[in-house]
KELODREN-254257 format. One record per atom (N, C-alpha, C): atom name; x, y, z. Coordinates in steps of 0.001 Angstrom, whole numbers, plus 500000, padded with zeros to 6 digits. Atoms other than C-alpha are relative to their C-alpha. Example, Ala and Ser with C-alpha at 12.3 -4.5 7.8 and 13.67 -1.06 7.14 Angstrom:
<sites>
(site N; (500890; 498810; 500000))
(site CA; (512300; 495500; 507800))
(site C; (500900; 501200; 500000))
(site N; (499180; 498810; 499940))
(site CA; (513670; 498940; 507140))
(site C; (499230; 501090; 500730))
</sites>
This chain:
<sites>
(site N; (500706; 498729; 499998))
(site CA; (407577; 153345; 956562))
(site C; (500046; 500644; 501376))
(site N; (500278; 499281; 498926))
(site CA; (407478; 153843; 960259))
(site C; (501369; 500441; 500698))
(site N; (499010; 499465; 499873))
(site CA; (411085; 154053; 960449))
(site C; (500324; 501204; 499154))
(site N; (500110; 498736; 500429))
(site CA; (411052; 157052; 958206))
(site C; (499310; 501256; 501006))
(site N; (500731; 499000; 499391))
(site CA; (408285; 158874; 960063))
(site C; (500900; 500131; 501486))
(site N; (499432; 499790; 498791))
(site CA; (410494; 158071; 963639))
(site C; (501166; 501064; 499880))
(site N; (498437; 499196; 500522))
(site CA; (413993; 159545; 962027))
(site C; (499468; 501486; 499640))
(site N; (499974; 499258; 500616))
(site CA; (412274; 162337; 960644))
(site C; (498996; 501344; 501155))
(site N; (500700; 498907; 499349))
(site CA; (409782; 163933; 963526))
(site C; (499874; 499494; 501827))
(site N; (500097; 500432; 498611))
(site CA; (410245; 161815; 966693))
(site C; (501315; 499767; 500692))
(site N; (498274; 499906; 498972))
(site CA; (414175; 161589; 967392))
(site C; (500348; 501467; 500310))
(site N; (499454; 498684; 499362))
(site CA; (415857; 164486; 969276))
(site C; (501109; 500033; 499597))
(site N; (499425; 500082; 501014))
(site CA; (418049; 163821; 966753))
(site C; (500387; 499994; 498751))
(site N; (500695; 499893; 501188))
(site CA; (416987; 164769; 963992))
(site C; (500804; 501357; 498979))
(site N; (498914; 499445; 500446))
(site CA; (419216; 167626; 963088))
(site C; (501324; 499230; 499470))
(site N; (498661; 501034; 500513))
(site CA; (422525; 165490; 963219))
(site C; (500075; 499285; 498936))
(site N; (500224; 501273; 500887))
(site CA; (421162; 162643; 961377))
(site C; (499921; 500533; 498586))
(site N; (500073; 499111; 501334))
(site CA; (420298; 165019; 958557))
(site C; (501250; 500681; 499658))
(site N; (498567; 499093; 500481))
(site CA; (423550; 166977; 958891))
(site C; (501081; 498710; 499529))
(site N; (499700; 501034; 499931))
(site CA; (425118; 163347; 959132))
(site C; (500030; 499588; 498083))
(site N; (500592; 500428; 500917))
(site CA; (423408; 162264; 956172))
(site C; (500200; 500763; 498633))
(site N; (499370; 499337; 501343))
(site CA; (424321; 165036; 953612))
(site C; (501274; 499975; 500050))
(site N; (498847; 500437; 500149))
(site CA; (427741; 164944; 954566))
(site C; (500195; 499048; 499341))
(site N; (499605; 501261; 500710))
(site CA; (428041; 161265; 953320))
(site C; (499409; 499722; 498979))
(site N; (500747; 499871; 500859))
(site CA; (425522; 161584; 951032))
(site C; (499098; 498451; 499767))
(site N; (501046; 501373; 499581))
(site CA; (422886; 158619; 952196))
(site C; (498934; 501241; 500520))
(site N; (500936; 499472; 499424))
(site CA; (419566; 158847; 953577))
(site C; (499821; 500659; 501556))
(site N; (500615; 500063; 498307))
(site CA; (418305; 160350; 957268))
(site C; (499824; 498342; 500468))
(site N; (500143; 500921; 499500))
(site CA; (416946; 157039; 957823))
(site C; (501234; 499027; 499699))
(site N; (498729; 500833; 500207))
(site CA; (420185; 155491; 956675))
(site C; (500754; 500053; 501550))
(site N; (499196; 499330; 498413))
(site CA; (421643; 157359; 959773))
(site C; (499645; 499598; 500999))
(site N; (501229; 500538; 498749))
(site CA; (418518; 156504; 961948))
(site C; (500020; 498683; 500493))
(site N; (499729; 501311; 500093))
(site CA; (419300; 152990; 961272))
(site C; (501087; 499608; 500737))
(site N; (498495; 500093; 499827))
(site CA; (422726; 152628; 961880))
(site C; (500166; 500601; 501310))
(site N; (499547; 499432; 498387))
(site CA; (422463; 154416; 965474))
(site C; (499084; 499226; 500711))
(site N; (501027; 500390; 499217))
(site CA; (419366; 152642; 966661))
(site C; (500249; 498334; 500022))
(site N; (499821; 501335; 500020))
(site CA; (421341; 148973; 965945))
(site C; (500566; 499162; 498541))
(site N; (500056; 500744; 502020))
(site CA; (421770; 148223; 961902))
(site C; (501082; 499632; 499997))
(site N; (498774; 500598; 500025))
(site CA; (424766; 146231; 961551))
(site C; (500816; 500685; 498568))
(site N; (499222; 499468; 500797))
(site CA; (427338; 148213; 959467))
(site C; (500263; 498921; 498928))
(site N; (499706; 500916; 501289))
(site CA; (428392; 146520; 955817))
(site C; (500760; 500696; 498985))
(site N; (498968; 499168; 501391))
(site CA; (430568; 149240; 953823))
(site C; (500861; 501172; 501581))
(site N; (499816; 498731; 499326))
(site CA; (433002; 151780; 955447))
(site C; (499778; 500686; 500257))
(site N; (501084; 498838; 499739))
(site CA; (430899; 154298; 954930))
(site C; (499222; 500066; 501212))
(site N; (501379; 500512; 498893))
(site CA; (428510; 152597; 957628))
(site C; (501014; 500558; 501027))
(site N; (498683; 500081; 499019))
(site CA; (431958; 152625; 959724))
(site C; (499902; 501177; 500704))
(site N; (499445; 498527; 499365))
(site CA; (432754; 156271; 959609))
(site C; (498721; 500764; 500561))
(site N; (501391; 499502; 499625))
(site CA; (428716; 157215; 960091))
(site C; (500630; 499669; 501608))
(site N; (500210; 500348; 498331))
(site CA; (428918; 155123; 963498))
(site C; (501198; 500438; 500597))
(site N; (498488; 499985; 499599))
(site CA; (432613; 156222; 964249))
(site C; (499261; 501800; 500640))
(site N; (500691; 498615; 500146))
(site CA; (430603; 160148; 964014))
(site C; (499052; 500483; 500667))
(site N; (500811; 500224; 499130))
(site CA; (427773; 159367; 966006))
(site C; (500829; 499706; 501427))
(site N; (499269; 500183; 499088))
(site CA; (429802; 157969; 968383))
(site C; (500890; 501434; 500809))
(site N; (499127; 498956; 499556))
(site CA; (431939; 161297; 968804))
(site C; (499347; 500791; 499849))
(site N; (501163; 499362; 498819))
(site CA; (428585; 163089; 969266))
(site C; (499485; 499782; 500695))
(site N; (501108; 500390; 498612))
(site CA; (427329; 161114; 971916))
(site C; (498719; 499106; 500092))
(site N; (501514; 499922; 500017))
(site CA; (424436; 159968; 970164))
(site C; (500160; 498080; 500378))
(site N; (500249; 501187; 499907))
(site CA; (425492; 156287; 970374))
(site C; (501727; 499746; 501228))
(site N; (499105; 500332; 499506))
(site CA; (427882; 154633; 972909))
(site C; (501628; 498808; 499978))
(site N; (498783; 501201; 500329))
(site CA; (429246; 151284; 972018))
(site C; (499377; 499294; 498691))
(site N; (500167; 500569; 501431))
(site CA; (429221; 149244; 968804))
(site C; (500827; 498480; 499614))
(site N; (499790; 501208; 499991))
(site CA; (429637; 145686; 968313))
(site C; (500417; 499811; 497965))
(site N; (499689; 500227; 501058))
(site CA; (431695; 144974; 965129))
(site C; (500054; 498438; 499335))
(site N; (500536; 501582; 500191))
(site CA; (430519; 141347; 963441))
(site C; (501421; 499612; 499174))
</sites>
C-alpha cells in the first residue's frame, strides 16, 4: 500500500512512470518498482529498465 501512495504523489517521477506504464500496459507502481530495485523476470521488465535508463531516471542495473 505504501508503495502505491510513494509512486503516485511523492516521486518526481511520477509523470514518466505513468507515461512508462501505459505504453507497456502495466501498473505505475509496476514502474516504481522496477526503478527503485525489483529484480526484472519477463522482457517486458527488460525494456521498462532499458527506458528508464535512457531517461536518466535509473543508472546501472544488475542482471541475475
Amino acid at each position: 500500500m505504501l508503495s502505491i501512495i510513494r509512486a503516485n504523489l511523492f516521486s518526481r517521477h511520477t509523470k514518466l512512470y505513468r507515461e512508462i506504464a501505459k505504453e507497456h500496459g502495466t501498473t505505475v507502481r509496476h514502474v516504481y518498482r522496477l526503478a527503485h530495485g525489483k529484480r526484472s523476470k519477463s522482457k517486458q521488465d527488460y525494456v521498462i529498465i532499458k527506458r528508464l535508463k535512457e531517461e536518466g531516471v535509473i543508472h546501472t542495473h544488475v542482471i541475475w
